[in-house]
Structure formats: C-alpha cells, structure tokens
C-alpha positions in Angstrom: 86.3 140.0 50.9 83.5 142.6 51.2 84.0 145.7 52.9 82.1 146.7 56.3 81.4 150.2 56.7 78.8 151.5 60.1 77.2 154.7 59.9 76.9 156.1 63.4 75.9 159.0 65.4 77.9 160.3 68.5 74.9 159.7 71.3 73.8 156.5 69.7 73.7 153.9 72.5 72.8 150.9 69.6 75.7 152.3 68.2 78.4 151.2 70.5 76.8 147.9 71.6 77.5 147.2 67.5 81.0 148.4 67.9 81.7 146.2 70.5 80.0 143.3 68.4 81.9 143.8 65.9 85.3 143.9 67.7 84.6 140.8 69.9 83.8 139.3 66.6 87.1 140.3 65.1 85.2 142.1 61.8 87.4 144.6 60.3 85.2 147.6 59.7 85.2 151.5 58.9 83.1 153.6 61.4 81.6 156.8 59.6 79.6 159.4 61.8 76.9 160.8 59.7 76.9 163.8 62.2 80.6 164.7 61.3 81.0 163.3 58.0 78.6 164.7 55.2 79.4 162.5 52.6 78.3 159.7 54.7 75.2 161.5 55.8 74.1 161.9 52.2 74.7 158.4 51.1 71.8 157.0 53.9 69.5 159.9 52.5 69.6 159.2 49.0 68.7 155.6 50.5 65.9 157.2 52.2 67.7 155.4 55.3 66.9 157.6 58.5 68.3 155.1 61.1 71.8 154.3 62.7 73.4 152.1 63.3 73.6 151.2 59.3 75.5 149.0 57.8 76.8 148.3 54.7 78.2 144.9 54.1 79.5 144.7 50.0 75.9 146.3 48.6 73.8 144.9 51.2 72.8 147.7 54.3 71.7 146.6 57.5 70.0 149.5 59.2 69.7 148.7 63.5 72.0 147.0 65.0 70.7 143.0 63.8 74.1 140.3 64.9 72.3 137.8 63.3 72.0 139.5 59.5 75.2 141.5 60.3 77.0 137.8 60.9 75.4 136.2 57.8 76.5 139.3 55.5 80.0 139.2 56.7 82.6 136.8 55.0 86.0 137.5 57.1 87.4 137.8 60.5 90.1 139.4 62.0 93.1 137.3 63.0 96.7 138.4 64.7 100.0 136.7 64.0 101.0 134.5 66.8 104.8 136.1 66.1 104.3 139.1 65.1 100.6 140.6 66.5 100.3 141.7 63.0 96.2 141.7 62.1 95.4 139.6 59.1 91.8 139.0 57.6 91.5 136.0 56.7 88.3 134.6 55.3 85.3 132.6 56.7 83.9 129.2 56.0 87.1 127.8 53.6 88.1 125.3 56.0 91.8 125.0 57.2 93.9 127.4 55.1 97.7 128.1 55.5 98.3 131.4 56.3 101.5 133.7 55.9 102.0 137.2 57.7 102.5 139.9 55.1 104.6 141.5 58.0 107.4 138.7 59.4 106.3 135.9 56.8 105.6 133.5 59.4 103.4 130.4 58.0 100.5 129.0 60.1 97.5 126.9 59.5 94.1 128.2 60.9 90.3 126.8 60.5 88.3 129.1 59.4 84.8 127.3 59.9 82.4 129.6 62.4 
C-alpha cells in the first residue's frame, strides 16, 4: 500500500482542514512540518514545490489541499478491530476480504468498495 506523507506548516489553515480530511477518511498518514523538519523542507525545494499542504502519495505529490486527487491517489483506509480497537489498514476497492487483527487474532469480513 503506498505511503501518505503531508508537508505542513504550523500557521497553515489549508493545512488542518487536510488533517481533518484525512482522519475522517480514516487515511493513515505521516505529517512532516517543513518549518521544523529540514529534511522535509529540502525535499519540496529540490521539487521546486513552494506550497503546503503537499502531499506525497507512493511518487505522486499533490501540492494544496485537492480531496478529490488526494482520494484517487490513495489505496487504503484505516479500520479498528471491533474486539480489540486495534487500527488495521486494510486496502481499498478488493471487494469483501477476511480480515485478522495482528493484535488479538480476531477474524472478520469487511467490504472494502468506496
């Protein structure tokens, strides 16, 4: 499944309306703050990306906060165990797939279709 990683800034109101899209979506994702981290900073220059929020989905970037693009990039969600609460991602668009908890081992069924 391909990793989600947002660039942010602190005072970025964009910013946190995409945080909030990408919990309520249930997208597991890395939050970097370009003001903070450096490493981070330097990969959106050497991309000659000026913008935040950015994100990069696999090797695709996504620079302003776009749910549309950001929803067709990703390819997993964020599910909890009904016995457990453990979070799980699971992926998208496979239909109904059986499911165990790496954490209590229960076994579930979920549809994965968005």
């Amino acid at each position: 499944m391909k990793e989600v990683i947002m660039f942010t800034a602190q005072n970025c109101s964009s910013c946190k309306k995409a945080k909030n899209f990408l919990f309520q979506n249930k997208i597991q994702f890395e939050q970097k703050d370009i003001n903070v981290d450096a490493e981070a900073r330097a990969e959106l220059e050497r991309r000659n990306i000026r913008g935040v929020p950015t994100f990069r989905i696999g090797k695709d970037f996504v620079t302003g906060f776009n749910p549309t693009k950001i929803l067709k990039l990703i390819d997993h969600r964020v599910i909890e165990c009904k016995k457990c609460s453990t979070k799980i991602r699971v992926p998208v668009n496979k239909g109904h797939i059986e499911i165990k908890c790496p954490k209590c081992v229960h076994e579930f069924n979920i549809d994965t279709q968005i």
